[in-house]
N, C-alpha and C positions, 0 to 999 in steps of 0.2 A: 284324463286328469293328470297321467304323470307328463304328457306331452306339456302341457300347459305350466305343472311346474317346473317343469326343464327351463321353458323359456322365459320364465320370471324369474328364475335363480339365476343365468345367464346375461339378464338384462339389469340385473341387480349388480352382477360381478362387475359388468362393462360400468357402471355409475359409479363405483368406487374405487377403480381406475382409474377414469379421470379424472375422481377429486380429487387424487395424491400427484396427481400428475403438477408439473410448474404450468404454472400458467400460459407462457410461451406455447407450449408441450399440447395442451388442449386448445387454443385457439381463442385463450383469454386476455392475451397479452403479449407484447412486445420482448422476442429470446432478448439475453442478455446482452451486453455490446462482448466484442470477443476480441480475444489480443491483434491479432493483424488486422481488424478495423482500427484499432488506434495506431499500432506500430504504422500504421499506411502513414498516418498525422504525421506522423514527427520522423521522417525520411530524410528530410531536409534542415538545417540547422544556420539558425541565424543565431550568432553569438551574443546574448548578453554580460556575459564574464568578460574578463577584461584579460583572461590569461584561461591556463587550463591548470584542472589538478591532476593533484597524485589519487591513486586509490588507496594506497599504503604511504607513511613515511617514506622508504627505501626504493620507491618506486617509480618510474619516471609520468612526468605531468602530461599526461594525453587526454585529460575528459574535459572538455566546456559544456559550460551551461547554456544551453539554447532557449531560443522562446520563443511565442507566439502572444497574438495579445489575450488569449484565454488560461496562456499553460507557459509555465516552464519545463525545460527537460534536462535527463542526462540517462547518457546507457554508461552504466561501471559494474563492480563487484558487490558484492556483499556481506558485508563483516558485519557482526552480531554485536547489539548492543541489549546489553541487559542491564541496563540501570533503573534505577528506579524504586519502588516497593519490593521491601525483601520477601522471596518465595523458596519453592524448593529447588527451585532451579536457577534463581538469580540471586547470586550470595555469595559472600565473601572464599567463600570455600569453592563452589563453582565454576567464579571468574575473579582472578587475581585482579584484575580492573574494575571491578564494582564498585559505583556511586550509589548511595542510596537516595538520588535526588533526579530529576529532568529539568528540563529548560520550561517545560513547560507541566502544568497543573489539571487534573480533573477538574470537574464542577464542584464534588467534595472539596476540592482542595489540598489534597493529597496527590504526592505523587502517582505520574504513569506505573503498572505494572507488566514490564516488559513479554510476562510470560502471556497474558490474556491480553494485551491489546497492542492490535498490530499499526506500528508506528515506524518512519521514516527519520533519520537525521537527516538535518539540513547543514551543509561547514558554516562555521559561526560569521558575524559580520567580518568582513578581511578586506585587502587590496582586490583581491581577486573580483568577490560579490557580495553586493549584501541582500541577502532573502528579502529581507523589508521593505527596500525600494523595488521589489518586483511584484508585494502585492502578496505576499507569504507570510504569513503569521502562524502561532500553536494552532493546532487545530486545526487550520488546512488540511482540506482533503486530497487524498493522493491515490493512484491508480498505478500499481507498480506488475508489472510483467516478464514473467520468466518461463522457459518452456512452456511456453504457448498457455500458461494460464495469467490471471488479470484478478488479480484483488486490489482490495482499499482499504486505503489505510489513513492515519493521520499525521502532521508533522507535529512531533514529541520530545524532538530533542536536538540539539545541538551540537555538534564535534569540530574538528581542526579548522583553525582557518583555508588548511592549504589541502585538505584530504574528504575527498565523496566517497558516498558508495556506502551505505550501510542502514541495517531497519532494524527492530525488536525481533527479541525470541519468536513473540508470537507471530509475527510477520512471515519470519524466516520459513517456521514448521507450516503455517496454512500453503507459502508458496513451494511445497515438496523441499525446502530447502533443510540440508543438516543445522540443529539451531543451537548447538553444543556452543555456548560464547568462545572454549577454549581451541576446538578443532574443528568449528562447523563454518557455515558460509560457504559461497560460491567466488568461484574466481575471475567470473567475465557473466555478461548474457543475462543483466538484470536494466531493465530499464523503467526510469522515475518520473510519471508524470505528475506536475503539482500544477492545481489547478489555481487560479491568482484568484485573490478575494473573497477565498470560499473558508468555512467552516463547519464542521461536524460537532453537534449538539445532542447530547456532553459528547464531550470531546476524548469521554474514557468508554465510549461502546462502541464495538463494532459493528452493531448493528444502524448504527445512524452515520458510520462510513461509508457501511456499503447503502444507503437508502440515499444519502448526497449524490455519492461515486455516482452510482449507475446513472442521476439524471445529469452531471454535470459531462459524464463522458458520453453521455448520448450526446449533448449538444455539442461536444469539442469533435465528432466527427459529423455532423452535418445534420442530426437529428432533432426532433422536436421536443 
């Protein structure tokens, strides 16, 4: 008898293993797409910008905007936008630059909340580029990559004509990044896939980024 329940406690344990397991993980499903499958994509850069930017004001113009006809790209910095819904972290007090508005809108109708959902700016329409005619709108889904990790995100806001490189608090802290609007960000080694014609619905969860994300970056590197 104790034989017997050894092996039905044991056979019980392994059942509830891999029900916690990802599906990947147990043989239910397709692992996730992983940063060097897509970094392999965008190795190569055909310019749609008409020039290059800065990452900062003071900084000299070295990033173009590349594209494909699934995705546009750019590899720059990081710089923290907290606009939006005021929180305890995105506030006047916080970041001397605080808007309490985005470019673009929840399904409520109320602004983005930079601290909960991770979002991309896009530089406004300029000489340089304009998102629009590339097939970029609010809400586009985006697939941005830093040390070797891969989240999604949405486009949520808008900044310089002349200046890339930048996402929400929330963005920042999911990608291990400091999300401090006033000392955080990274300084190189972020790169922004936007995928053309896509949207995430509503456009204020993260969970219907990453549920877009993953099928749209499966098919931008060859997958079904």
């Amino acid at each position: 008898m104790r034989t017997r329940m050894l092996v039905l406690s044991a056979l019980s344990g392994a059942a509830l293993l891999a029900s916690t397991l990802p599906a990947a993980a147990s043989g239910g499903g397709e692992a996730p797409v992983g940063a060097a499958e897509l970094l392999a994509e965008v190795q190569n850069c055909t310019r749609i910008s008409q020039g290059k930017y800065r990452t900062d004001q003071s900084a000299a113009a070295t990033v173009p905007v590349c594209g494909t006809d699934e995705a546009v790209f750019w590899e720059a910095d990081m710089d923290i936008d907290c606009d939006g819904q005021v929180s305890t972290v995105c506030n006047t007090r916080t970041d001397p630059s605080f808007q309490p508005q985005t470019a673009f809108q929840g399904s409520d109708g109320k602004y983005l909340d930079s601290a909960e959902v991770p979002y991309v700016v896009v530089p406004g329409p300029g000489p340089l580029w304009n998102y629009t005619t590339a097939g970029i709108k609010g809400g586009g889904v985006a697939a941005v990559i830093h040390d070797g990790k891969v989240r999604y995100a949405v486009v949520g806001d808008t900044g310089p004509t002349g200046v890339i490189g930048e996402g929400s608090y929330g963005l920042a802290r999911s990608l291990g990044i400091d999300p401090d609007p006033k000392t955080g960000g990274t300084a190189s080694g972020v790169t922004y896939i936007l995928f053309r014609h896509s949207k995430a619905s509503p456009i204020e969860s993260p969970a219907a980024a990453v549920s877009a994300g993953e099928v749209l970056a499966r098919k931008f590197i060859g997958g079904t």
